[in-house]
C-alpha positions as CSV (number, residue, x, y, z in Angstrom):
1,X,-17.9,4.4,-6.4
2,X,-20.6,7.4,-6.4
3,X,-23.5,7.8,-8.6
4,X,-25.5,9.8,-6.4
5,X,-25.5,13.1,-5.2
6,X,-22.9,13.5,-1.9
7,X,-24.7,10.8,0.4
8,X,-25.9,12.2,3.4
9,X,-25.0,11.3,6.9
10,X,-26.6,8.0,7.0
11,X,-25.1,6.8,3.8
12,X,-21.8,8.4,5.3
13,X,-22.0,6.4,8.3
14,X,-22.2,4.0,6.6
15,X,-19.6,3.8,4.1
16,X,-16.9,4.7,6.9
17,X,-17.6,1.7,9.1
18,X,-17.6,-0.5,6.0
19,X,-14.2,1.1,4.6
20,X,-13.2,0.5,8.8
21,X,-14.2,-3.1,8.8
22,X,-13.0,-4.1,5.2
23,X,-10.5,-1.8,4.5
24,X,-11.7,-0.6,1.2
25,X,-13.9,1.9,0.1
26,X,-17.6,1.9,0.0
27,X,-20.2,2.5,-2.8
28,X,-22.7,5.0,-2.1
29,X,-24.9,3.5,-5.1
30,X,-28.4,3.3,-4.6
31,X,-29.2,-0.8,-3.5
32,X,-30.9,-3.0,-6.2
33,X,-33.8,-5.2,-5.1
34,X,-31.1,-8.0,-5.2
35,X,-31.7,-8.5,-8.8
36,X,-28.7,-6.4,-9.9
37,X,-24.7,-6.1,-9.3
38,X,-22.9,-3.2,-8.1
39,X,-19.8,-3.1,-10.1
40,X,-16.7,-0.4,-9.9
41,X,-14.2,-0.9,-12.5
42,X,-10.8,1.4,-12.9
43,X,-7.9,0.8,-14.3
44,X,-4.4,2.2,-12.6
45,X,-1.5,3.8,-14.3
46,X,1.9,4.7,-12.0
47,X,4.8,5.9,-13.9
48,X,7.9,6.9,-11.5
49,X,10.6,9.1,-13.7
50,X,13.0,6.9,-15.2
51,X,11.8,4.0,-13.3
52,X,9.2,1.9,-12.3
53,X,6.1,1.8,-14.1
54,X,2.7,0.1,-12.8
55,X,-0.7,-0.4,-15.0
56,X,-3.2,-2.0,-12.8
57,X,-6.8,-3.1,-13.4
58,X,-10.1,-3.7,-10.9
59,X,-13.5,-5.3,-10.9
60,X,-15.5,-5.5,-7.9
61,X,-18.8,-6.8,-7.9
62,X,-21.4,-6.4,-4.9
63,X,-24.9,-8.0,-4.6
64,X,-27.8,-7.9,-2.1
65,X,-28.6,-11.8,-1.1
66,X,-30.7,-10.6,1.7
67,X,-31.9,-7.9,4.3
68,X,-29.1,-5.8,5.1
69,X,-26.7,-9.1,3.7
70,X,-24.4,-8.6,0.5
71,X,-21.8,-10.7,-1.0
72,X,-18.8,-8.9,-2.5
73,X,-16.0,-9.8,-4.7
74,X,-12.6,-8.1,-6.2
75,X,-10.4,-9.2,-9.3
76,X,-7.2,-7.0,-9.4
77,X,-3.8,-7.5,-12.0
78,X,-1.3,-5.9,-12.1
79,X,2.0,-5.7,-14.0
80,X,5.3,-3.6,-13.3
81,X,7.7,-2.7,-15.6
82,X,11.1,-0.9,-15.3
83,X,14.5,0.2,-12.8
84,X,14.2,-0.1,-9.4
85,X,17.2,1.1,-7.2
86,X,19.4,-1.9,-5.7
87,X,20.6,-0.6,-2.5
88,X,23.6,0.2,-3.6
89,X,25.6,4.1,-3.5
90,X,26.7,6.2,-6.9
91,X,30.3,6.1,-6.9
92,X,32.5,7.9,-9.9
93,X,33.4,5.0,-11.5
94,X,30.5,2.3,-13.8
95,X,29.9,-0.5,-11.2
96,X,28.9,-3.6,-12.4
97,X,26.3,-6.0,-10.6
98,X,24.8,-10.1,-11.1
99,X,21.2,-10.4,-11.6
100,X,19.6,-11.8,-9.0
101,X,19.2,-15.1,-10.8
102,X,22.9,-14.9,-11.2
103,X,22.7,-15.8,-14.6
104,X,24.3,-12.3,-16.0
105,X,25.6,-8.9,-15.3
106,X,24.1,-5.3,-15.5
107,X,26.2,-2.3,-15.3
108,X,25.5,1.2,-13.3
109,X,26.7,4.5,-15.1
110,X,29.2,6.8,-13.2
111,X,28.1,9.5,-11.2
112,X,24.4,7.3,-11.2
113,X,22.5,5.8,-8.8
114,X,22.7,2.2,-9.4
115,X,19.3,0.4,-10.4
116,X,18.2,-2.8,-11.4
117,X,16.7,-2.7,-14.7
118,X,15.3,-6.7,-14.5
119,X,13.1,-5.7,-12.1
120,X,9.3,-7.3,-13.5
121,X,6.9,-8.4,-11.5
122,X,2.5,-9.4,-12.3
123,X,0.5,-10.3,-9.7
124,X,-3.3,-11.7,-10.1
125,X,-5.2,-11.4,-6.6
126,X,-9.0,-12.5,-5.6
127,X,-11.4,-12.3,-2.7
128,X,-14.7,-12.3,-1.5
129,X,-16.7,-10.5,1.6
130,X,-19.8,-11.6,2.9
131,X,-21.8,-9.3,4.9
132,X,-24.5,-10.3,7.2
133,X,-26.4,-8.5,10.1
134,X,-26.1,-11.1,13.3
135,X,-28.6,-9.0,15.0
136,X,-30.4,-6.0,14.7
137,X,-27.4,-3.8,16.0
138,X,-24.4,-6.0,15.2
139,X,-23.2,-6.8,11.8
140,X,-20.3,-9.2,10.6
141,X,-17.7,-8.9,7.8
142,X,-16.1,-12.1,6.7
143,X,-13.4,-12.0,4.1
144,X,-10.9,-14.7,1.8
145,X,-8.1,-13.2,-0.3
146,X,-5.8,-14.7,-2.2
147,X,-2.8,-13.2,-4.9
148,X,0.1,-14.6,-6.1
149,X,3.4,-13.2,-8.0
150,X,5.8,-15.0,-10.0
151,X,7.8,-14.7,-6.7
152,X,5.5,-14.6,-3.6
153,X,1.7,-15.8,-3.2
154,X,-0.3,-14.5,-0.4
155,X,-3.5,-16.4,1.5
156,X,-5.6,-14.3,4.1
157,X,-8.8,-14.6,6.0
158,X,-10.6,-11.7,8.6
159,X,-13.4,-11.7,10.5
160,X,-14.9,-8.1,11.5
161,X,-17.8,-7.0,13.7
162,X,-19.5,-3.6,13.8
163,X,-22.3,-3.1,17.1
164,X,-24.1,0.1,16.5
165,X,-25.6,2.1,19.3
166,X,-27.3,5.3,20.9
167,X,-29.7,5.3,18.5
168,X,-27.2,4.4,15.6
169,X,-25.8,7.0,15.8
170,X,-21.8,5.7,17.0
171,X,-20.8,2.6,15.8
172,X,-18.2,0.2,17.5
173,X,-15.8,-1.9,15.4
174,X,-13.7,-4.7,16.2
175,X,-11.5,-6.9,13.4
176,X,-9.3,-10.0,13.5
177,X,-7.2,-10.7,10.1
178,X,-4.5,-13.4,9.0
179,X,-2.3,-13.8,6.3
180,X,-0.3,-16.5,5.0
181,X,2.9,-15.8,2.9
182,X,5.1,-17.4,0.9
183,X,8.6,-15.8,-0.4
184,X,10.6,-17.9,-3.6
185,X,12.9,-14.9,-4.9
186,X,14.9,-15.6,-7.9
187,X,18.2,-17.3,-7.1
188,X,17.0,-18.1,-3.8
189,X,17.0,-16.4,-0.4
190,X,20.5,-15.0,0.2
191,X,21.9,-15.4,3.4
192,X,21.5,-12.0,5.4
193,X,24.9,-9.8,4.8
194,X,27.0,-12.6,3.1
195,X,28.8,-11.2,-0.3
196,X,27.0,-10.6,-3.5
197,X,29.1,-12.6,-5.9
198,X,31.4,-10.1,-8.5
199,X,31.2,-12.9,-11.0
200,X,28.1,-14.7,-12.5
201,X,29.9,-18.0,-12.2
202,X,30.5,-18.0,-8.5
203,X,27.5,-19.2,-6.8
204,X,25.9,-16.9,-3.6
205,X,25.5,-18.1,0.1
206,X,21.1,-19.0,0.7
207,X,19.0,-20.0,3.2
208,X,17.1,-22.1,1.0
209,X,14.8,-21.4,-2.6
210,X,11.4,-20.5,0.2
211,X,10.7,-19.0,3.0
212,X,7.6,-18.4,5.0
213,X,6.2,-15.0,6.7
214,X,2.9,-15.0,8.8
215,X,0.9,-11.5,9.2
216,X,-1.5,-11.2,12.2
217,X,-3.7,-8.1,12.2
218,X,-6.0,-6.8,15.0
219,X,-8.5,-3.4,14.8
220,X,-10.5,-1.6,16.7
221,X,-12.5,1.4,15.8
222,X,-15.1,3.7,16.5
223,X,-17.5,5.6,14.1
224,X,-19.7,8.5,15.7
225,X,-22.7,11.0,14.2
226,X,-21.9,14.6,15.3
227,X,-24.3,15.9,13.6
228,X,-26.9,15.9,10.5
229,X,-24.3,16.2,8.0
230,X,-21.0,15.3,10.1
231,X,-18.9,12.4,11.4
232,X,-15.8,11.5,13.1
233,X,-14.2,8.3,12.4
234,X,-11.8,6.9,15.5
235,X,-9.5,3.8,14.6
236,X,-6.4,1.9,16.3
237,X,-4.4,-0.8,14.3
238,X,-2.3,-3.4,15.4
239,X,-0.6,-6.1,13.2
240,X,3.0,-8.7,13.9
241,X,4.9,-9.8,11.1
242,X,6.8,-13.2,12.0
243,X,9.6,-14.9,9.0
244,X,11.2,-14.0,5.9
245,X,11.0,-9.8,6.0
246,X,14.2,-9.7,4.2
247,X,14.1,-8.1,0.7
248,X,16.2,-10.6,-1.0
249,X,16.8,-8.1,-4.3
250,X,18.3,-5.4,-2.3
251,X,22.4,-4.9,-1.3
252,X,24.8,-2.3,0.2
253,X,27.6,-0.7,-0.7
254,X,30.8,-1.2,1.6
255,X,33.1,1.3,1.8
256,X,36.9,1.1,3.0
257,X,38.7,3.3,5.8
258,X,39.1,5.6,2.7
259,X,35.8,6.2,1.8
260,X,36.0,3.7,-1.6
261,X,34.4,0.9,-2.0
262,X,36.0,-2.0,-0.3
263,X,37.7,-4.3,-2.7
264,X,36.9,-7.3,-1.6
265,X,33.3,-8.0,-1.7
266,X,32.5,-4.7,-1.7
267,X,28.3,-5.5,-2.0
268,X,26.3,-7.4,0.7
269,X,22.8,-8.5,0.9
270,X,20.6,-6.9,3.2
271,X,18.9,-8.1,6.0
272,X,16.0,-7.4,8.2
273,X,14.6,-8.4,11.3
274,X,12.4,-11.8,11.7
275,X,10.0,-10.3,13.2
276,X,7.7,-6.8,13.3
277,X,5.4,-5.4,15.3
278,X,3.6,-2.2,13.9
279,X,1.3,0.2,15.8
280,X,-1.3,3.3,14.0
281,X,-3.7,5.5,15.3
282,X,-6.3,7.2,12.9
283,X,-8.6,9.5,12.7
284,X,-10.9,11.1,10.2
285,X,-13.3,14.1,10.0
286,X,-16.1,14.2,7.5
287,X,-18.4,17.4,6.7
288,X,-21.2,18.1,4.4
289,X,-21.7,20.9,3.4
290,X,-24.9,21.8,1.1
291,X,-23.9,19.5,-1.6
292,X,-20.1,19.2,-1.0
293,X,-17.8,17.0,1.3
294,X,-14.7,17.8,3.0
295,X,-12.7,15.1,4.1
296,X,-9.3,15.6,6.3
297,X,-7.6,12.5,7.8
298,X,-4.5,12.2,9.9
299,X,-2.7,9.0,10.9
300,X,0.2,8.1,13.7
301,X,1.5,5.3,12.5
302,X,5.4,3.7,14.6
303,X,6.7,0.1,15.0
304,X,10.0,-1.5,16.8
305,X,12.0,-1.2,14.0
306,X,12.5,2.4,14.9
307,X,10.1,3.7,12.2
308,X,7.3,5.9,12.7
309,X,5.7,8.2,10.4
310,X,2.7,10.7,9.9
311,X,0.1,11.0,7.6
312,X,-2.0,14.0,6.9
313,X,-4.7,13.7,4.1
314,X,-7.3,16.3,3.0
315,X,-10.1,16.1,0.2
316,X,-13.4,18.6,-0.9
317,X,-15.9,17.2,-3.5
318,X,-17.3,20.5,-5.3
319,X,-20.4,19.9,-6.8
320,X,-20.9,21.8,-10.1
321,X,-24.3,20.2,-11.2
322,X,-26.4,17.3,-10.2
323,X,-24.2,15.5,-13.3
324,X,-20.6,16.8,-12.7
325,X,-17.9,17.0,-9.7
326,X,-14.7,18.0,-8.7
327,X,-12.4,16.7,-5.7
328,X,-8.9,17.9,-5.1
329,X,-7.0,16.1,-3.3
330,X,-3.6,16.6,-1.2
331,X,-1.4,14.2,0.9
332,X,1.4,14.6,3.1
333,X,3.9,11.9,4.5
334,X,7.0,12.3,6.9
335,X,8.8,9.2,7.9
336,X,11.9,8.6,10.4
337,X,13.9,5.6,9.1
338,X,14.6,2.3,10.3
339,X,17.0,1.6,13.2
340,X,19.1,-0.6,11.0
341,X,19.1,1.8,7.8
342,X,22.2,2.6,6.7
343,X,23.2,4.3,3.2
344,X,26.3,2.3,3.1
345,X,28.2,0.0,5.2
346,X,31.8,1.0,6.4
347,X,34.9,-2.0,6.5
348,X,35.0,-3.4,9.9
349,X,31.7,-2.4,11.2
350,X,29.1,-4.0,9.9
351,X,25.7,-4.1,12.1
352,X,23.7,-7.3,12.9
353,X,21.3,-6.5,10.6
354,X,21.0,-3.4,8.1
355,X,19.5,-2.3,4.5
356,X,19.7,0.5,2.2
357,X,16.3,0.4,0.9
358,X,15.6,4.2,0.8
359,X,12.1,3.4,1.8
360,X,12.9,2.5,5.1
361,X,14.6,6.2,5.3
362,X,14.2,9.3,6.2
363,X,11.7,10.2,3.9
364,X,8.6,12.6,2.6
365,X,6.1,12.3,0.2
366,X,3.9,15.3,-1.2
367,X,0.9,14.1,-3.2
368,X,-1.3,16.5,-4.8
369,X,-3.9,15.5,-7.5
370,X,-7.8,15.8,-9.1
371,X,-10.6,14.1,-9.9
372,X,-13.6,14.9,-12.3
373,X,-16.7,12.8,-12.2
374,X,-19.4,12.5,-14.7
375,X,-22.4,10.6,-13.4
376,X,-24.5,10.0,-16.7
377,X,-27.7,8.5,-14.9
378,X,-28.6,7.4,-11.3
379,X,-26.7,4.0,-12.7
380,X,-23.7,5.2,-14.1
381,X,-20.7,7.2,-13.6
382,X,-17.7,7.7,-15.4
383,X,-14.3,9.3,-13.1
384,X,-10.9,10.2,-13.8
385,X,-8.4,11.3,-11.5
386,X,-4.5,12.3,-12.0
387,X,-1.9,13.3,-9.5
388,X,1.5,14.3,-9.0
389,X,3.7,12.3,-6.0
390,X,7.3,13.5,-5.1
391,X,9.1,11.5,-2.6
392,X,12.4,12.9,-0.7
393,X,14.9,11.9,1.1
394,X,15.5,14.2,4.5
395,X,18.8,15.1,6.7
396,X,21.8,13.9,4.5
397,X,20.5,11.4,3.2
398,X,21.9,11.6,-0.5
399,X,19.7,9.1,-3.0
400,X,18.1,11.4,-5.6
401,X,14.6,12.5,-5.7
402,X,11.4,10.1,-6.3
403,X,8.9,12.0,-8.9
404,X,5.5,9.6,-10.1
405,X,2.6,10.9,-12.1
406,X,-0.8,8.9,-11.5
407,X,-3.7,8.3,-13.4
408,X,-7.0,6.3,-12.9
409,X,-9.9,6.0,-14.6
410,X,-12.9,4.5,-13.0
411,X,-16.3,3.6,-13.8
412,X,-19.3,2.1,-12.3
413,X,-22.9,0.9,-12.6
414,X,-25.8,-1.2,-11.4
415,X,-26.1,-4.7,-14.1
């Protein structure tokens, strides 16, 4: 949210170690006198080609209840729409697939790769920050979030703290966050690499219609002033995932000593590890420059399931006007896969745990997009942005190209 000019290095300073502490992004709108609400609205749109399809809207709402103290709250729905790959491998012949309910059948053309075209899914989420200085150089961050899917609701709660020092000008940040899950797929949870039933009257193998997963998240970052108009941002993430982490809609494909699928229970259930522990070091440069911003960020990011990836990301606000803006934007991500990823499974050697999800291969992903801004007043601003992601599969890895157009229109102002 922006309806100022680029803010300079104070305001800049400021909105990193927010986005560090709260892990969203920061309004550089001027303060009220605590009679008025910041509000950011926008409304996502995701298309993938042929597939999935995401329109998402979000209301945030920030208020000034005190020196330096602000409560904050988000509304976000969303609803998807569309095919999303099952795990499974193209083969020359139509395959045919339950649901996961296991109510009925859906069928996967020859020569195409097989997707799941009951996929639906809305989700409703809410929380709340407050923000309060504790002293005159530290400042505390305390958050409630809560979503829930037709499928999976989601409690959290984080406590952050930000101590700032040599004359303001680094900043030291430290965050604790926990989440609560809970996981009721349709049909149940099926049991980790037991056969996906052929026929929609024989019943699957579960572990139950629930399961549970816990998310424990640490942080710890620092922010520092390099100059009038530039800043470095240092972080280091740590987070464990404990309980259900297998996706219960995905399968793979087995194939026979002869390379065809295996004809007895030739589709198995995925599954993943109980446990996760994930690792990601990030750091970001910002520079003014006369009226523009650059902004270029780079993240290291590995865990123990054998994945690590990088993330490059680079973006230059060009002022036109006082009233009008452009920023470019390009991203870059590289990804090894998953110890246990495998594109199929072969007859007589199947792994203690494994999945097919292509998103836990090798992978990149080239975004590239644009935003114009329109600020109409000091109160109001009005922002579009569109961009173009393909994802690809690396090595030999042979499931087909991932191309998404994106489009979000935001707009925000003081009420």
């Amino acid at each position: 949210m922006q309806l100022k000019k680029p803010a300079r290095i104070s305001k800049l300073l400021a909105a990193a170690t927010s986005s560090l502490l709260a892990g969203a992004a920061q309004t550089t709108l001027a303060a009220g006198d605590g009679n008025h609400w910041e509000i950011d609205s926008a409304v996502l749109l995701y298309s993938e080609v042929d597939r999935v399809s995401v329109v998402e809207p979000i209301v945030s709402a920030r208020k000034k209840i005190g020196d330096d103290e602000y409560m904050k709250f988000r509304l976000v729905a969303d609803a998807l729409t569309g095919a999303s790959p099952n795990g499974a491998i193209k083969t020359d012949a139509a395959q045919t697939f339950t649901t996961p309910s296991g109510g009925g059948v859906y069928v996967a053309e020859a020569g195409k790769t097989p997707l799941d075209p009951t996929f639906r899914d809305t989700r409703g989420a809410i929380g709340g920050e407050w923000e309060k200085p504790l002293s005159r150089q530290l400042k505390g961050i305390f958050s409630a979030n809560y979503s829930q899917e037709f499928d999976y609701a989601s409690l959290g709660l984080g406590a952050n703290l930000g101590w700032d020092f040599n004359q303001r000008n680094t900043t030291l940040t430290t965050g604790l966050s926990y989440n609560q899950d809970q996981v009721k797929p349709v049909g149940g949870m099926p049991t980790g690499l037991s056969a996906m039933p052929t026929d929609p009257s024989d019943s699957k193998s579960t572990l139950g219609d629930t399961g549970d997963k816990t998310i424990t998240a640490f942080i710890l970052g620092l922010t520092q002033v390099l100059g009038k108009k530039h800043l470095l941002q240092l972080n280091y993430t740590h987070s464990s995932e404990d309980g259900y982490l297998t996706d219960p809609y995905k399968i793979l494909s087995v194939l026979d000593n002869n390379g065809d699928l295996r004809g007895t229970d030739p589709y198995l259930y995925e599954k993943r590890p109980a446990t996760r522990a994930r690792q990601a070091l990030y750091i970001k440069d910002m520079k003014q420059f006369s009226e523009d911003v650059l902004q270029i960020s780079y993240r290291y990011a590995w865990d123990d399931w054998g994945i690590s990836s990088h993330t490059i990301d680079m973006r230059y606000r060009y002022e036109f006007n006082s009233k009008n803006y452009l920023e470019p934007h390009l991203r870059y991500y590289l990804q090894d896969k998953a110890d246990f990823y495998y594109y199929n499974l072969v007859d007589g050697d199947i792994p203690q745990y494994a999945s097919a999800d292509y998103r836990l291969g090798d992978l990149s992903t080239t975004t590239i997009g644009l935003k114009y801004g329109r600020i109409f007043s000091q109160n109001h601003e009005l922002g579009i942005r569109a961009e173009l992601m393909q994802q690809q599969a690396q090595g030999d890895d042979p499931f087909p190209d991932t191309n998404a157009a994106i489009i979000q229109l935001n707009y925000s102002f003081l009420f």
